[in-house]
N, C-alpha and C positions, 0 to 999 in steps of 0.2 A: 692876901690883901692885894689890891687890884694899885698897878705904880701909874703914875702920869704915866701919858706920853713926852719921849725922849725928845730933847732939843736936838734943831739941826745941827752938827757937827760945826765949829768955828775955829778948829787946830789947824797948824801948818800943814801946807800940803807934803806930802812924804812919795817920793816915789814907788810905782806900781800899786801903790794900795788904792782900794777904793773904796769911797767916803760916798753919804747924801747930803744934797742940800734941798730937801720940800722934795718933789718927784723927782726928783734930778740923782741919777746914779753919774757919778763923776769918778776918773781915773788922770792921777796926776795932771788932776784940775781940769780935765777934758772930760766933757760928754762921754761916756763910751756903753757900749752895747756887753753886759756879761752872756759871754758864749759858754756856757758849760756841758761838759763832756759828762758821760752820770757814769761812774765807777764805783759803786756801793760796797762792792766788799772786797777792795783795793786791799784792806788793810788786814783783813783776815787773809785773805788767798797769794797775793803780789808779790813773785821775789824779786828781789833788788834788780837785776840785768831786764826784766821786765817793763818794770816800773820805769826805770831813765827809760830805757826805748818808747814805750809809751807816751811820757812826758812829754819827750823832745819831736815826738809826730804830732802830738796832739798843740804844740804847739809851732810848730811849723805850719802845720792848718792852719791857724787862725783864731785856735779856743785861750780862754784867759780865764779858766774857772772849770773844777773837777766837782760834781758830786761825790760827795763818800760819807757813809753809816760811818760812826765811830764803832756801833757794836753791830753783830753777825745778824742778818735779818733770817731768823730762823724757819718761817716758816715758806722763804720763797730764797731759794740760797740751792747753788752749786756744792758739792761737797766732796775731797781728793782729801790722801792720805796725809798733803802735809798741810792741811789746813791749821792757820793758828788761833788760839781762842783766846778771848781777854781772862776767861774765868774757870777755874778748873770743873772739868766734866765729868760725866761718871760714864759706864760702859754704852749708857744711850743716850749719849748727846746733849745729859738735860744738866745745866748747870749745878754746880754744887755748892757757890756763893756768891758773894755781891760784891768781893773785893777785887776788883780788876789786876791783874796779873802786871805789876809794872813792866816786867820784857815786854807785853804787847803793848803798851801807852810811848813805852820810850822808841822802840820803834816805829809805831807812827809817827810820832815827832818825827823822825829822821826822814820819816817820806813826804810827810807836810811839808819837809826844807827843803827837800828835792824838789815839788812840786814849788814852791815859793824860787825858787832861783830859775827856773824853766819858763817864769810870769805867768805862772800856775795858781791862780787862787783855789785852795778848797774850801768847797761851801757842805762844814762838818754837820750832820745830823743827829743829835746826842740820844734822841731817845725815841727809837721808833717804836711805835703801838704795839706790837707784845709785848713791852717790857711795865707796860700802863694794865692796871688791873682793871675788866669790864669791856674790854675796847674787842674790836673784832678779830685782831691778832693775836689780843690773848687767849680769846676759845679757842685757838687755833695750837696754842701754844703752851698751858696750862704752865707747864714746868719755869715760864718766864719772869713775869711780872714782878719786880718789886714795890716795895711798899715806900710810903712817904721820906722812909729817914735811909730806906737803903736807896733811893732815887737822888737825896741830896746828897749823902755820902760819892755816891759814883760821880754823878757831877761837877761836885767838886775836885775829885782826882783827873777828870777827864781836862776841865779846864785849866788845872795846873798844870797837866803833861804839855799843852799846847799853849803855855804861857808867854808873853810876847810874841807871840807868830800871829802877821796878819790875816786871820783867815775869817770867813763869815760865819757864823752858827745857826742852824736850823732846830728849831728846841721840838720838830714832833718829824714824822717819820708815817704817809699814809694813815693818818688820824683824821678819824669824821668827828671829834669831840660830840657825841652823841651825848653826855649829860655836864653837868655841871662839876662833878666828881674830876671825870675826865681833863675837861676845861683848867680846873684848878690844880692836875698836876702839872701841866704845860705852863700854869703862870708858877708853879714852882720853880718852873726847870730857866723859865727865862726871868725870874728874881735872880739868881743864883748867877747866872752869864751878865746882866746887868751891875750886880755887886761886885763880880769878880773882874769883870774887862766892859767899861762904863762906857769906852768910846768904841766899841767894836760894833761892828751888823749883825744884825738879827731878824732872821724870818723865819718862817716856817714851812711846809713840807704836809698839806692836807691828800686825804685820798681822794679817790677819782670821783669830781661832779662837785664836791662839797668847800664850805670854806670856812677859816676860825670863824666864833662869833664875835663879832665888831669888837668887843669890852676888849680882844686878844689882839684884832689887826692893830688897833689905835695905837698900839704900844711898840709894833715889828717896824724896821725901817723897809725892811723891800717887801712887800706884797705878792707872795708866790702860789699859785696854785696847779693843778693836775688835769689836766683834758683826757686823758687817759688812754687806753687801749683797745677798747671796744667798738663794734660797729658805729655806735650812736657819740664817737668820740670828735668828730669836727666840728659837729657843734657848742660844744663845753668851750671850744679853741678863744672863738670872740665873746660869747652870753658870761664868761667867769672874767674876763678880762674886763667886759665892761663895767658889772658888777662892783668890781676892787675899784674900778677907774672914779667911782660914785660915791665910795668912803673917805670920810674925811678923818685926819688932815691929807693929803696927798702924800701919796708917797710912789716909790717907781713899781712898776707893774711886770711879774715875768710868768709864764709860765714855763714852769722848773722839770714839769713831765708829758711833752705832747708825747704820741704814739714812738714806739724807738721803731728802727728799719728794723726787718726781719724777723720783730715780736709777732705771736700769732695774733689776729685777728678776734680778739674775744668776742663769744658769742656769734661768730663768724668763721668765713671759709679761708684757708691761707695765711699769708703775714703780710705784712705792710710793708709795702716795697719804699724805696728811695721819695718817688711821686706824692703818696699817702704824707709820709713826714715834711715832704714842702708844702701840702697845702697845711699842712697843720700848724706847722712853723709861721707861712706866711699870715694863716685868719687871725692866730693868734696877735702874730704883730700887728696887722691894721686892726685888728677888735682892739687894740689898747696896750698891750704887754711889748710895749717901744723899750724897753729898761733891759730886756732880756727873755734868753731862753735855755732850756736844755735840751739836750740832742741826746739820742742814747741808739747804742749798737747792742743786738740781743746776743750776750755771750759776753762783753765788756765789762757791764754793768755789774754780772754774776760772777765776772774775771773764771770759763770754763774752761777744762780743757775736758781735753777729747779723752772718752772712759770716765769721766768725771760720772756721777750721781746729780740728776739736778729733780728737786722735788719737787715742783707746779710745773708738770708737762702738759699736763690738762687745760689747765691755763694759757699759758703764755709758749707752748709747743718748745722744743726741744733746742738751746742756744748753741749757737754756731761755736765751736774753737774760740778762742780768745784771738790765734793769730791769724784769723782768717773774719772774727767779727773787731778789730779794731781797723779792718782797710775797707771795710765798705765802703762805697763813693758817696753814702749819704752824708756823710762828716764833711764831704767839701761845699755840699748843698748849702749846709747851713752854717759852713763857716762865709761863705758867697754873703747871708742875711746879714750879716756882722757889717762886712765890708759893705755893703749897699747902706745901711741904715748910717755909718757912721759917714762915711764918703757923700752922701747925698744930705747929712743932716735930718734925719727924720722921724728923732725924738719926739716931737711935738704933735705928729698926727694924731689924729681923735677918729672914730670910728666915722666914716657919713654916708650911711646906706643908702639915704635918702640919696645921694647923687647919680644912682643909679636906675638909669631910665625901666621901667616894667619890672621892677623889683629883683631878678638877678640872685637870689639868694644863694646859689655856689660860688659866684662873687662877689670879695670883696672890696671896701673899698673904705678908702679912708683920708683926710687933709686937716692942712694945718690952716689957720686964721685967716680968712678971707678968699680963701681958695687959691692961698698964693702957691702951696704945693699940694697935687693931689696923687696918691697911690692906690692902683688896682688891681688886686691878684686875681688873672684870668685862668681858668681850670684848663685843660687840653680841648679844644675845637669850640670855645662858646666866645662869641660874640660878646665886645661893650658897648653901651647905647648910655652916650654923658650929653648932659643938658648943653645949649647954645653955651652957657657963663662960661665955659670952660672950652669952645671949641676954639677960639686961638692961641692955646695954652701951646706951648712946643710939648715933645712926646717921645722920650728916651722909652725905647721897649726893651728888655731883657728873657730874652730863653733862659728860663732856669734850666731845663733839662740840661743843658750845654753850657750853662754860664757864660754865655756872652750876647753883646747886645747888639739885634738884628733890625734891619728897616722898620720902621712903624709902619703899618699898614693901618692907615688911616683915610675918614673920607669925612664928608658936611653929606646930611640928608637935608633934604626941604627945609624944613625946618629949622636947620639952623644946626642941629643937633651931631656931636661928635659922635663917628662911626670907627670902634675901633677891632679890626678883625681877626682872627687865627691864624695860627702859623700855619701852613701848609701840613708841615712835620707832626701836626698833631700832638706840640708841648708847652705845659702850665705857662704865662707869661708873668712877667710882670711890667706894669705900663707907670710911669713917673710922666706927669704933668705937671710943668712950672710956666707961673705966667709971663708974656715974654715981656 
């Protein structure tokens, strides 16, 4: 049965949690930007000295939000001898029930309080597409999927392990809900987080390119989707984001998985260096996902170590050490968007491609109501060409590459028209214009 959608929240504000009000993702009643770090099988692979250390870097950065699978994503998963499992296994790996293993539920709790006290929100996934009968994970994964009463059953332990703890829940996991079947176990999974914790967030977690069907966003409070990993992935960045932006009722916009650093290149040569995830970070934000993002380190996410078994190499190329992919310097890139977005106020931007003079399409660009603030994310060595309205706007430019912010090099052609140029050094900009 298909539920309204959920009223705006109207409770007291409660420190570090965060609440919506309409698109508006708020933290102790402030605006703020969810920075998520994606650690998916945290809870499977992570021991304790681990875990705080991670925590306490990840938020010294700048991040206020972890991704994490509550169950093992079996067919794209790192795999070491003390891996823990929710559900007893048998000699290959393939589960041998649906009754979740209380040691493993009460121990996450204890890492969702770790992470809760470090001003770590987890944004929990309960039920990724293997475990959904039909779905493209499960051909991948036969031995997985359960069925309607063993999907409630788990659910409901999963919600009671992490009962009272503020944390967000994602009810799919890389799901294209490809039929209606599918569809309706995701509105199962998020009846169940509605009945059991009515004032908590809830979104979802689609795979790469696709999004719930409308009957499913109308009901999620934060609107998240996947630009993914592949060649043809900077573009999904703004076109998904503007998409959700056009669904009513409004709600905040993120996307939860642009490219991670150092994942390979799907369907391509190499991995995506630090560069690739700011443009992807920033199209995403001025394409409309102002609410949020995820950041992800290849090796984090999988929580590897070194000797480890990792099974989609083919894929997504072989992940770094865990101690060596949780310091890559692209975590300070995007912890950098957090502080720009919320320090500058820049929730409100809306996509305005149109502002761009001769179309520009590896720039973008974006502003708020009347052109009173404009942002433009410039790629490394390309020129911006902004109409007269905006040429006595003032012009804060920022070097992402270095994070910090260098002369504007700025000019008027004939015409009237703001001229705004490259850095010498040859790195991505970003340009804020405010009217003076």
């Amino acid at each position: 049965m298909t539920r309204p959608a959920v009223a705006d929240p109207a409770s007291a504000i409660r420190p570090g949690v965060f609440t919506r009000v309409g698109h508006r993702l708020l933290r102790d009643g402030r605006r703020t930007f969810l920075l998520a770090d994606t650690a998916w099988a945290a809870f499977v692979r992570a021991e304790p000295d681990e875990w705080s250390g991670y925590l306490a870097l990840r938020r010294d950065q700048g991040f206020n939000a972890v991704l994490i699978s509550v169950l093992p994503i079996p067919h794209d998963q790192s795999v070491g001898p003390a891996d823990r499992h929710p559900f007893p296994v048998d000699t290959a790996g393939r589960r041998r029930s649906t009754e979740p293993d209380p040691g493993y539920l009460q121990r996450a709790r204890r890492m969702v309080e770790a992470a809760l006290e470090h001003g770590i929100t987890p944004v929990l996934a309960l039920v990724w597409n293997n475990y959904v009968p039909g779905t493209w994970g499960a051909e991948l994964t036969p031995h997985a999927p359960m069925d309607a009463e063993q999907t409630r059953a788990y659910v409901r332990r999963a919600l009671a392990a992490f009962a009272g703890l503020d944390v967000i829940y994602s009810i799919s996991g890389d799901e294209a809900y490809a039929d209606t079947a599918q569809t309706a176990r995701y509105q199962q999974v998020l009846d169940e987080v509605r009945a059991h914790v009515p004032t908590g967030l809830v979104t979802a977690h689609p795979a790469t390119g696709l999004l719930p069907p409308p009957a499913l966003t109308h009901q999620l409070d934060l609107l998240g989707y996947q630009s993914g990993h592949d060649v043809e992935h900077l573009g999904r960045c703004p076109d998904l984001a503007g998409e959700l932006l056009r669904r009513l009722p409004a709600r905040p916009v993120l996307n939860l998985e642009p490219c991670y650093e150092a994942h390979g290149r799907v369907d391509g040569v190499g991995r995506h260096g630090r560069g690739a995830v700011r443009a992807a970070i920033w199209s995403s934000v001025l394409g409309g996902a102002t609410a949020g993002v995820g950041y992800g380190a290849h090796g984090v996410w999988s929580w590897h170590r070194q000797g480890d078994t990792f099974g989609n190499v083919a894929f997504s190329r072989l992940p770094y050490p865990i101690g060596q992919a949780m310091h890559l310097d692209g975590a300070h890139d995007a912890a950098l968007v957090r502080q720009l977005v919320e320090l500058h106020d820049l929730f409100d931007l809306r996509p305005c491609q149109e502002l761009l003079v001769g179309g520009q399409p590896r720039v973008r660009a974006a502003a708020t109501a009347g052109l009173a603030t404009v942002a433009v994310y410039a790629p490394p060595n390309l020129p911006v060409l902004l109409p007269d309205a905006v040429a006595d706007h003032s012009v804060l430019t920022i070097d992402l590459s270095r994070r910090r912010p260098v002369a504007a090099r700025r000019g008027i052609d004939p015409s009237r028209r703001l001229v705004l140029d490259p850095e010498p050094s040859g790195t991505d900009l970003l340009h804020l214009l405010r009217r003076r």
